[in-house]
Every structure is written in C-alpha cells, then in structure tokens.
N, C-alpha and C positions, 0 to 999 in steps of 0.2 A: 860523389862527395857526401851524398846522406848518409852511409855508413861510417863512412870514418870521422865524425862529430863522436859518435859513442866511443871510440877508441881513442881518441883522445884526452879522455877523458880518467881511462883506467891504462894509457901508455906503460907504466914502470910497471902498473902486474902485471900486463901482459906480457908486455918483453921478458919478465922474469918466468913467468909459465913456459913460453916457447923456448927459452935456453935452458930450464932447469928441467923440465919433464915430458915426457913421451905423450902427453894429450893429446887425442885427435885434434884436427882442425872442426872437426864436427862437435866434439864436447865444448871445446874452446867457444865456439859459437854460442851454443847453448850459454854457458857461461856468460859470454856477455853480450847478449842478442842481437847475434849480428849473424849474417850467415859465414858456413865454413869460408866462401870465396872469400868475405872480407879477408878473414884471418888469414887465410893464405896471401893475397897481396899485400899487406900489411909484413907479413914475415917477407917477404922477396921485395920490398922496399927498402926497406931498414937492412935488408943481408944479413937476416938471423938466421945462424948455422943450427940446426935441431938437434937433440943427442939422438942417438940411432935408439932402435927398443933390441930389446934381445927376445926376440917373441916369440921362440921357443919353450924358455925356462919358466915362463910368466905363463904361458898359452895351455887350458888342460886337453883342447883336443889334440894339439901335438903333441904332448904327454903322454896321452892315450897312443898314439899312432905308434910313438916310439916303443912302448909297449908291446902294441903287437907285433911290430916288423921285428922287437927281438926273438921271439917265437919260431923255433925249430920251421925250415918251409915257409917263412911267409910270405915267399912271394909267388907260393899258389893260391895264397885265402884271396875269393875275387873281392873288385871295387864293392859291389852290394851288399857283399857279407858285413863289409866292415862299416856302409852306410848305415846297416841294420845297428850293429854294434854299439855305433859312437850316437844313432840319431842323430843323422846328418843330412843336407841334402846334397846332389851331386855338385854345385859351383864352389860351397864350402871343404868339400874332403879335398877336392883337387886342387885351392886355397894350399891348401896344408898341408898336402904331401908334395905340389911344388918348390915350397918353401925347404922341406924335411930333405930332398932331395936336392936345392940347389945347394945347401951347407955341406951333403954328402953324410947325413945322420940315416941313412935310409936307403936300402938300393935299389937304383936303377926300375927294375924290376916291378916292386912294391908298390900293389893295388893296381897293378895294368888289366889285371886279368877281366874280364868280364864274364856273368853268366846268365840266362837264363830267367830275372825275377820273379815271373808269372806262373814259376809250377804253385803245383798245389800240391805241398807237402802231407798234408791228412789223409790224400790216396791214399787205398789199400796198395800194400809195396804186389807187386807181381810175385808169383810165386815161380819155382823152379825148380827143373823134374834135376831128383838129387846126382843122379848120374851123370850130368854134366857139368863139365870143370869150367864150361866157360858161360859167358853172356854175352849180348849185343853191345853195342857204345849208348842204344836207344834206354834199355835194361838198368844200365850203370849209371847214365843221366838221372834216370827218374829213383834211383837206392839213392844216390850222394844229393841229389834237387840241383844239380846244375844242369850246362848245356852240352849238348851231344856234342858242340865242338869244343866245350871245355876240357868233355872226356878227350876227345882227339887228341887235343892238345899234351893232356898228360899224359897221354902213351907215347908220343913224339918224344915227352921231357924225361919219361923213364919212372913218374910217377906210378904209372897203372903197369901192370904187365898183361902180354897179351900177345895172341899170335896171328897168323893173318889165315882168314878160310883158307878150304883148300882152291877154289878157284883164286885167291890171292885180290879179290877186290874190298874185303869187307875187314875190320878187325875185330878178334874176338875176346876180349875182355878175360883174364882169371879173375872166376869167383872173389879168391882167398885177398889177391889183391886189393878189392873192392873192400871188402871188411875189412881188411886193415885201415885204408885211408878212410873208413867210416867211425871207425871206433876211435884214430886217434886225433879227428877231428871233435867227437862227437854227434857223428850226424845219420846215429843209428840207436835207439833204444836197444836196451841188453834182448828183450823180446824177439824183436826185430833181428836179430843178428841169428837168429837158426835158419833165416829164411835165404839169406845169400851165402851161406856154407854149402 
C-alpha cells in the first residue's frame, strides 16, 4: 500500500506514459519514485496494454551487428572478435544477436563461432622454410590469432584449404590459403604477409 499513495497521485500521467511510450518500468520508477515492481503492478492492475518498441531501428548495437552480419562470410568472424568490435560484454552481444536472429535479420549461424581470446598477438609470427606449401593447424592458429579448432573448423567449412599428411591423421594447412583469409580479413600487416607465402 505505501507505494501506491505516490501513484495515485500522478494516475492520468502515468497511464498516459505507459500507453503512449516504450519506457522502461525502471525509468518510469525513477520518474516517479517508486520502484520498477510498483509500476509494473500498477500497469497489470488497471490492464494497460504497452505499445511494443521496435528495438532494432532505435538500438545502435544492433545497428552495428546488422552491419557486420552484412559483410561477405560473417558467419566466420567469431563471438570475440566482434565483442572486441562493438565493446561489448558477452550477456549483452547475445542480448542482441538473440533478438537479430529471433526476427530472422541475421543467420542462424552469426557469432556462434568461438575462439581462442588469450593469444597474444605482438608474437613474433613463426617463420617458414619457403619450400614448403603447407603448415600445421598449430601454425595457422597462431598467423590468423584464433583456435586450433577454429582453424579445424574452417577446413571442415572449406574456408582453409588443406590436405591431410601422408599418414592421414594430422591436416596440413595451404600457405596461400591462410594469406588470403588473413589479408581479406585484415589480420596480417602488408609486412607480415612475405612470411606466410
């Protein structure tokens, strides 16, 4: 009963806030200090219907998101890259790409990928004897700074090309391959790119 003295007080703006506009119940509080549960059973008393938000159009990290998912491949850039990206943390991106993906503006696909956060990209890249066309998946992790089973994974998807040793238990990464998906990411200085040819 001690909260609802205050709302009765400001009744006709309120009910006009909660039918006319997409305010939280948290602002709404703030607004006329009470807490959000007031305003929430105040609205579900009286059966005030709320207008929906459109929180896409309005929203700039979904903006952003939309963004990259238009981007040639994106649903190889992993989750982290694009935490990096947007400066995000992880309960907020997946916020937002649940949302981007329950409307269908986004597929499927889009930021599942996971890799690796903890390299340390400032390494000196490894070097390699020119005569060989191929590398490890170990090799290809540490040029592109994902995970050895990220690399996997793109060989699976057709992203990397690569053949399998000859005992047939390891895969062996094409160079050429590697600098491509490094250049057309960005994820090679022009320097850097004599080293994985």
């Amino acid at each position: 009963m001690g909260t609802s003295y205050p709302l009765r007080r400001v009744e006709v703006q309120l009910i006009k806030d909660l039918e006319e506009t997409t305010i939280s119940f948290q602002r709404l509080g703030e607004k006329y200090g009470v807490t959000r549960q007031a305003i929430f059973d105040f609205c579900t008393r009286k059966g005030i219907k709320r207008p929906k938000r459109d929180h896409t159009e309005a929203c700039s990290v979904c903006q952003a998101l939309l963004k990259i998912a238009k981007q040639p491949h994106s649903e190889f850039i992993s989750s982290s890259t694009i935490k990096e990206q947007l400066r995000l943390g992880e309960g907020e991106l997946s916020y937002h790409v649940r949302l981007l993906r329950k409307k269908g503006l986004i597929s499927q696909k889009f930021g599942r990928l996971w890799s690796q956060s903890d390299w340390d990209i400032n390494d000196p890249l490894i070097t390699y004897d020119d005569e060989k066309e191929t590398m490890t998946t170990l090799e290809a992790s540490r040029i592109l700074g994902i995970s050895v089973a990220t690399v996997q994974r793109y060989c699976n998807k057709g992203v990397l090309d690569f053949r399998w040793s000859p005992i047939g238990t390891r895969r062996l990464i094409v160079k050429e391959s590697v600098r491509k998906l490094a250049e057309k990411y960005g994820l090679l200085v022009d320097s850097q790119t004599s080293d994985v040819q």
